[in-house]
matplotlib code that plots the C-alpha trace (Angstrom):
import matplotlib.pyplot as plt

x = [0.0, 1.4, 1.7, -0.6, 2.8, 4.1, 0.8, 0.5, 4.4, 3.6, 0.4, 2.1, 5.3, 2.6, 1.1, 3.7, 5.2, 1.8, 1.9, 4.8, 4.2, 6.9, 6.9, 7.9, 10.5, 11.8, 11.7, 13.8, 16.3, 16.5, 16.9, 19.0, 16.6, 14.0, 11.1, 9.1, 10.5, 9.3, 5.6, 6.5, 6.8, 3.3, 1.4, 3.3, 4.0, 8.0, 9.5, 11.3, 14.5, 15.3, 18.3, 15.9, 13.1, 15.8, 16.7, 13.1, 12.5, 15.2, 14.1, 10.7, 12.0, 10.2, 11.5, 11.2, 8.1, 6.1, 5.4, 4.2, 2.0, -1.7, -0.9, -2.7, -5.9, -5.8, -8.5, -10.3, -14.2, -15.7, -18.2, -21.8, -22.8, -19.3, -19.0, -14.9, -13.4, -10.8, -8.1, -8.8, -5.1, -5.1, -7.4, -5.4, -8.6, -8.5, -4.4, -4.5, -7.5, -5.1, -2.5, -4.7, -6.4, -3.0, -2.6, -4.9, -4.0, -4.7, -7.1, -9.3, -8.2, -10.3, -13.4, -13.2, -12.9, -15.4, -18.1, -17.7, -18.2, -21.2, -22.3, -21.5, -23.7, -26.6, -26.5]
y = [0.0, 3.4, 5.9, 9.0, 11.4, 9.4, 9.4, 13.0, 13.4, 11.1, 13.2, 16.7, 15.4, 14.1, 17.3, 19.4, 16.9, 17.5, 21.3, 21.1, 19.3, 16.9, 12.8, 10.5, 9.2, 13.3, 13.5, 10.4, 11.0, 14.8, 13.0, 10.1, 7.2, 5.0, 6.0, 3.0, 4.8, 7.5, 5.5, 4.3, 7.6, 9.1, 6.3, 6.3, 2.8, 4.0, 6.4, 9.1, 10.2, 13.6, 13.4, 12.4, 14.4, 17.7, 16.3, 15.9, 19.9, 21.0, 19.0, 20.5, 23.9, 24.0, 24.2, 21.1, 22.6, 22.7, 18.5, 19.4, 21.6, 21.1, 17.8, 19.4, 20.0, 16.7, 15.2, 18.0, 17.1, 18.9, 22.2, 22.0, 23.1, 22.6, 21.1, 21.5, 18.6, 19.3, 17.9, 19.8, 19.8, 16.2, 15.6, 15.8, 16.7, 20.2, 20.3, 20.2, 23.1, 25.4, 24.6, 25.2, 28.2, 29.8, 29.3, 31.5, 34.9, 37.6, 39.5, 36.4, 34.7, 37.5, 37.4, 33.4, 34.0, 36.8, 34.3, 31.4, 33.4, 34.6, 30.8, 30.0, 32.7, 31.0, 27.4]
z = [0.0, -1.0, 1.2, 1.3, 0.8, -2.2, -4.1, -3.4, -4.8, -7.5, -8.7, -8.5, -10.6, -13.1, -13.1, -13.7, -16.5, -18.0, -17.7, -19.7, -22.2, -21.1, -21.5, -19.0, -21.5, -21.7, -17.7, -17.4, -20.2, -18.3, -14.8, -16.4, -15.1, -16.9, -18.1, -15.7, -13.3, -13.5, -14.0, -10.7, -9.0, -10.7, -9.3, -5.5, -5.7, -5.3, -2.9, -4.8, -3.0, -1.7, -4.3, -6.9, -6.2, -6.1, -9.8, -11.1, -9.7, -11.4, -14.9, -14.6, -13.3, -10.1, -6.5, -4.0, -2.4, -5.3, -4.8, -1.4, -1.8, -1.2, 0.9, 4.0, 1.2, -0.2, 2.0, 2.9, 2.3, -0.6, 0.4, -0.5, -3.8, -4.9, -8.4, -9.1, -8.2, -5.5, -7.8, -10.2, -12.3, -11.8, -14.7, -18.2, -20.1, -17.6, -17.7, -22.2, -21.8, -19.9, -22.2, -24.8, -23.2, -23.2, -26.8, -28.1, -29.0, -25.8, -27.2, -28.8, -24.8, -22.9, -25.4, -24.7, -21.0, -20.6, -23.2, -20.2, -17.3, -18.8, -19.6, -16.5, -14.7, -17.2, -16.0]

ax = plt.figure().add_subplot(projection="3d")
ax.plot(x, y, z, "-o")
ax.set_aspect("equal")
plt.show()
């Protein structure tokens, strides 16, 4: 059984990778381990060192902290008439809309965002 502190580790270096736009075979070759390795991490079902874990911040250009934060959150019980998932960077479909969010020119960006907040005020 994983631990809760790996898992969380795990999810927030898959995160990131995602945010990036990085594979796990990139991550390795950057960290100079195998890619099942760095499955292994994702998922919590290996430890990742203090060495290690310095390596894989540096690779995705983050600092240490960054894979601890929201660990107090994690299990925090959802409020009432909440409909965002807590994790809400954990799902890839949400991570490749940011991404592609971001992609659109600035000015086309605002009319997008400014067109959902007023759907969202609809619903």
């Amino acid at each position: 059984m994983a631990h809760p502190v790996d898992v969380h580790v795990g999810k927030r270096i898959r995160h990131r990778r995602w945010l990036v736009g990085m594979t796990q075979q990139q991550l390795a070759e950057r960290v100079g381990i195998k890619f099942q390795q760095i499955q292994k991490y994702e998922t919590g079902a290996n430890r990742v060192s203090a060495s290690r874990l310095w390596d894989i911040a540096d690779a995705l250009d983050v600092p240490v902290s960054f894979f601890f934060e929201g660990i107090e959150n994690e299990n925090a019980e959802p409020q009432s008439g909440e409909s965002i998932p807590a994790d809400i960077m954990g799902d890839k479909e949400a991570l490749d809309l940011v991404r592609s969010y971001y992609a659109i020119p600035e000015n086309q960006r605002r009319r997008l965002f400014e067109l959902a907040r007023v759907l969202s005020d609809v619903a």
